[in-house]
N, C-alpha and C positions, 0 to 999 in steps of 0.2 A: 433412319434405318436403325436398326437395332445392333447391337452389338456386343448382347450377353445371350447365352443359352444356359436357363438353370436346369436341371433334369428332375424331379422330384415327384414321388406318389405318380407312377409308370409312366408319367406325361415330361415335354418338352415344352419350357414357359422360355419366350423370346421376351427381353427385356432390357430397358438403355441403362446404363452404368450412372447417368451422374445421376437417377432418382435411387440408387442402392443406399444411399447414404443414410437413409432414416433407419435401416435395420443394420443392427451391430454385424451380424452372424454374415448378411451380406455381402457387407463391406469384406469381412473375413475371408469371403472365398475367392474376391479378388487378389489376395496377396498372400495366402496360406496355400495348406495343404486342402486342397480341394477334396479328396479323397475321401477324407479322415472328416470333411465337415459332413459331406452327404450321406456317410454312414449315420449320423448324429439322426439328419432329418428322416432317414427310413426308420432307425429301432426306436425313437421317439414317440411315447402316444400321442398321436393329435387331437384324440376324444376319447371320450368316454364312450363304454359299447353303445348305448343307448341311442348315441346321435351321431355312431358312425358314418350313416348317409350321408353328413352334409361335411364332410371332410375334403373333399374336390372343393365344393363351393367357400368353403372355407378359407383356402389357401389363396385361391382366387379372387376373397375379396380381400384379404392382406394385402398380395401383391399388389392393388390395382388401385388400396389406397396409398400406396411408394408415389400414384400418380397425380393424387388428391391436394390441394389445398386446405381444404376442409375435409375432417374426415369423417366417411358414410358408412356404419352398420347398421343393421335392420336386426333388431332385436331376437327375431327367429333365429339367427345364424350367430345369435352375441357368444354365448358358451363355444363355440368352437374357432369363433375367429378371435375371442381370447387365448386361447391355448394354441394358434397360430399364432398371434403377436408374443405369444411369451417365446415360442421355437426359435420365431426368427429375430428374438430381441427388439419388436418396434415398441419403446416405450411409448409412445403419444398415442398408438394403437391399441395398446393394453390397457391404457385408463378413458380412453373414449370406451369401450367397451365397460368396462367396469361403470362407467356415469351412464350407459344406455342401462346395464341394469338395472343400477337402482331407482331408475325412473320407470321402471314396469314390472314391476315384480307383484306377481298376481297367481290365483290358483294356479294358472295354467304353466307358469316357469319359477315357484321359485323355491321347488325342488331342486332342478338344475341349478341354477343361482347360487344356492346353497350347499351344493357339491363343490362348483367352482370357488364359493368365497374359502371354503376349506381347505382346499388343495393348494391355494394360489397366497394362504394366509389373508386374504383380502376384512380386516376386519371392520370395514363400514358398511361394507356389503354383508357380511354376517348378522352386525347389528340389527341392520334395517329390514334383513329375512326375517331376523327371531321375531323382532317387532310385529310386523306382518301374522308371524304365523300365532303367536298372542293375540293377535284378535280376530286372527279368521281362521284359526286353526278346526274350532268344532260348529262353523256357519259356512264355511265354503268346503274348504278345499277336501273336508272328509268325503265330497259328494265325485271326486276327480278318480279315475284311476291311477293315473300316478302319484298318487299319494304311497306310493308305496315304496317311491325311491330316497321318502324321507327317514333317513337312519334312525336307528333304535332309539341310540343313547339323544342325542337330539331331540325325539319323541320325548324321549321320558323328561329331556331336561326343560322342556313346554309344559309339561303335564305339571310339572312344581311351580311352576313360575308363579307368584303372586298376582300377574298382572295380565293369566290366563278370563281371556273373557267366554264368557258359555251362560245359555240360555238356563239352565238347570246341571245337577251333575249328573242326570243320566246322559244328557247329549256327549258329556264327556266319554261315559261308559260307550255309547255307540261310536266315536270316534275312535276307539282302540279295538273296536270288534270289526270296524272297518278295516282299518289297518292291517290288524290280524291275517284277515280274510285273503287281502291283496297279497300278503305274504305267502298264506297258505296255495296262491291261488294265482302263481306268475303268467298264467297263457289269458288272464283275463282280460280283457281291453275296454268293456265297456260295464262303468260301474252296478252291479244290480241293484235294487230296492232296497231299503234297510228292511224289510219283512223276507225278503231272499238271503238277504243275509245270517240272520236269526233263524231260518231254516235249515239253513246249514250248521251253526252248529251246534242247533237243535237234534239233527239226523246223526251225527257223530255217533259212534258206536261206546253203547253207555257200562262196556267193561270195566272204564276208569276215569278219573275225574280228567276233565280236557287237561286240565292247569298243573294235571300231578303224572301225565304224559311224558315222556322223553320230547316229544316236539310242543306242546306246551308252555313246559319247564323256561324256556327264557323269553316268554313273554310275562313273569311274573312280576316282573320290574314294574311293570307298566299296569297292571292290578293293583298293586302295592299303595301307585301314588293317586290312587282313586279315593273320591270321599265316600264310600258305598254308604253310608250313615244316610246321608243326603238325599238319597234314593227311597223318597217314601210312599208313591201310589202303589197301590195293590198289584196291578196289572204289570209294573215293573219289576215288584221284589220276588216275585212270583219267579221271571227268567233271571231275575240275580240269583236266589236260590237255588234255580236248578244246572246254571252252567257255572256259577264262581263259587257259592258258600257252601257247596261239597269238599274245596279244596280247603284245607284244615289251614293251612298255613296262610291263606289270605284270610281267611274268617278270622283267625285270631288275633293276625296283622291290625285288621277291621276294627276289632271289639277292642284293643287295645287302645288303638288310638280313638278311639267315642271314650271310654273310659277320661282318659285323658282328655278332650275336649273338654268335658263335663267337671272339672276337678281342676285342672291345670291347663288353663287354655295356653297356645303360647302366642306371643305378641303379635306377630305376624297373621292369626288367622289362620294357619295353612291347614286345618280341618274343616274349618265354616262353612257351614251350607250358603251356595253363592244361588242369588237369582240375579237376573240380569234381562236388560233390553236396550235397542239400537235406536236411535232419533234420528232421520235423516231431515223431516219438514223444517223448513226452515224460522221457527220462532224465533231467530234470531233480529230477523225485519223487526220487530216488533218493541223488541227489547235486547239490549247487551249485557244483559244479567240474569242468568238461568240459578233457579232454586230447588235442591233436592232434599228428599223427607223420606221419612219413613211414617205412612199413617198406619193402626190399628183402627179399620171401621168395624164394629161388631155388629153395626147395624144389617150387614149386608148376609149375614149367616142363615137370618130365617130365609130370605127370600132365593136361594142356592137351591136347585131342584137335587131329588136323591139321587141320582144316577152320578153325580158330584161329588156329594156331601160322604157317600160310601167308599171312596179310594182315600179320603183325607183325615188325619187326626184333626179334633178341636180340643181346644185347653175353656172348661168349665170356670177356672178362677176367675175370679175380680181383678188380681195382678200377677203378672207375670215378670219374671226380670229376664232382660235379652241382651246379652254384649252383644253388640252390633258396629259395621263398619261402611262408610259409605264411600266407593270409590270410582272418580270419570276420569275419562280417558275420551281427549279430544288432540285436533290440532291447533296449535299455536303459533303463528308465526315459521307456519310449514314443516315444526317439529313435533311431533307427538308429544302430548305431556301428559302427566300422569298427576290426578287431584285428588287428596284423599282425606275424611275428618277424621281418621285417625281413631283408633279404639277407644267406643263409649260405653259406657254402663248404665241401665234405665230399666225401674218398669214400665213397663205398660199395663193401660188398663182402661177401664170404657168413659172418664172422666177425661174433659176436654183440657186437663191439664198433664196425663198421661197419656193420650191415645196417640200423639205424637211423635216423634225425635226429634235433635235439635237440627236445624235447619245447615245448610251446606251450599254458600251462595259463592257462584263462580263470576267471572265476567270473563269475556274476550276470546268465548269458544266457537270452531266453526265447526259444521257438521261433518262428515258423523262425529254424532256423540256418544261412547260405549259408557254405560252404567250397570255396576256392580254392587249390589249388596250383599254383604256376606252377615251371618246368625251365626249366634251360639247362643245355647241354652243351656246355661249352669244348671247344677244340682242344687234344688232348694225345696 
């Protein structure tokens, strides 16, 4: 029979005393002031507004692993019955939770994940977010609506990251118009279209530039760390144009740094036009040594139909010179690693002695595999 009564969150939890032991705060209210603990557990947050729901069920799976040998969370309930295990001090419950995270951390949590790694200082769970959101930042989770509970400064501190992967840099630009959006637009639940999107703030009332707004204004950051250069089909610079390069202080931001690119690249890249693509088929059966390049085929130009050929510049020279960088990102012995050939310099040109780069041969990568190339084109 039992022979503890805890009171907490307007309910009566009947409970045996010798499994109080795993939790510190517990064990306290057996030989303290009782009073003065339970005010603790009422002005305490136990969640975040967001998933205040599962705050009953929360406490209840705390308490019920006191009964556990092994201890059970189910992922869904991780963020909250972490922030019970901190309330009620059960260390072994606090990092079972933290080890369920980092084994699912996916569009769908790790938002939350990442509130929690912050609050709680958890930095391997921070880690393994940022990771995460480096490479699934502008392929998944722009598509989620809660993407909107991922903070500013953490946005922007992705959006620099060198080891941001993105298909091109406008997907970038629509990952921050996304964003935007969700911000402007908290009652939304279910994500719209990216053409719904760019209608909206197409429709915006065109007195003044969005970006030079009072509610604008501090999503500048996050323009700022854009490669807008980058952005060269017709059909795009067209709505760059007419939603960002009104606003005088990103355009110059813009022009300053292509200046710079052009002139003074800096080691890192961090202007480069990135293209990029994901390998999931497994040529790995096959071979345990993957080979990455950079071809110039110029062969392939006449046979491009015009509907193509008219969103795209082409360079008429014989030689071109391109600082170029090539960099994968796979796992390794279940940790991400990061491969890179490091800053080269070359022309290129239609001779089968320049149409190339120099090769970037890996071994011991398992899928996925994220590949990044990143350009620059000097003034010459």
């Amino acid at each position: 029979s039992t022979d503890v009564v805890l009171q907490c969150l307007d309910s009566f939890w009947e409970l045996h005393s010798q499994y109080l032991l795993k939790s510190k705060l517990l064990l306290e209210l057996l030989t303290t002031n009782v009073t003065e603990i339970l005010l603790c557990l009422y002005t305490e947050p136990v969640l975040c507004s967001s998933i205040l729901y599962f705050v009953g069920i929360a406490f209840a799976v705390a308490l019920g692993n006191l009964y556990n040998a092994e201890l059970e969370v189910d992922v869904k309930y991780a963020v909250s019955v972490l922030t019970a295990a901190s309330i009620l001090k059960f260390p072994t419950l606090f990092q079972k939770c933290v080890s369920v995270m980092m084994n699912n951390i996916n569009s769908t949590t790790v938002c939350h994940f990442l509130t929690a790694a912050l609050k709680y200082n958890l930095d391997l769970l921070m880690h393994d977010c940022e990771r995460w959101l480096e490479l699934n930042l502008t392929v998944h989770l722009r598509y989620e609506a809660n993407f909107r509970d991922l903070q500013l400064d953490f946005l922007h501190k992705i959006l620099l990251s060198p080891r941001l992967f993105t298909f091109s840099e406008y997907h970038v630009l629509q990952t921050v118009l996304c964003w935007i959006f969700l911000q402007m637009n908290p009652k939304v639940r279910i994500m719209p279209s990216y053409n719904g999107i760019l209608t909206y703030f197409i429709s915006l009332p065109k007195t003044s530039v969005f970006l030079e707004k009072e509610i604008g204004e501090r999503f500048l950051a996050l323009f700022k760390a854009l490669r807008l250069h980058g952005i060269t089909e017709s059909k795009y610079c067209m709505f760059v144009e007419l939603l960002i390069f009104k606003c005088q202080t990103v355009l110059l931001h813009s022009l300053l740094w292509n200046v710079a690119c052009h002139f003074k690249p800096s080691p890192d890249f961090r202007r480069a036009d990135r293209i990029a693509w994901r390998e999931y088929q497994k040529y790995l059966a096959y071979s345990n040594i993957l080979i990455f390049i950079i071809i110039c085929d110029c062969s392939l130009y006449s046979s491009l139909p015009f509907r193509i050929c008219e969103r795209y510049a082409f360079s008429l020279r014989q030689e071109r010179e391109i600082q170029y960088a090539i960099q994968v990102q796979s796992l390794v012995d279940e940790r991400w690693q990061v491969f890179n050939s490091g800053k080269q310099t070359q022309k290129f040109g239609v001779t089968k002695k320049t149409c190339h780069s120099q090769v970037l041969m890996i071994a011991g990568l398992t899928m996925p595999i994220f590949v990044t190339f990143a350009l620059l084109f000097p003034a010459s």
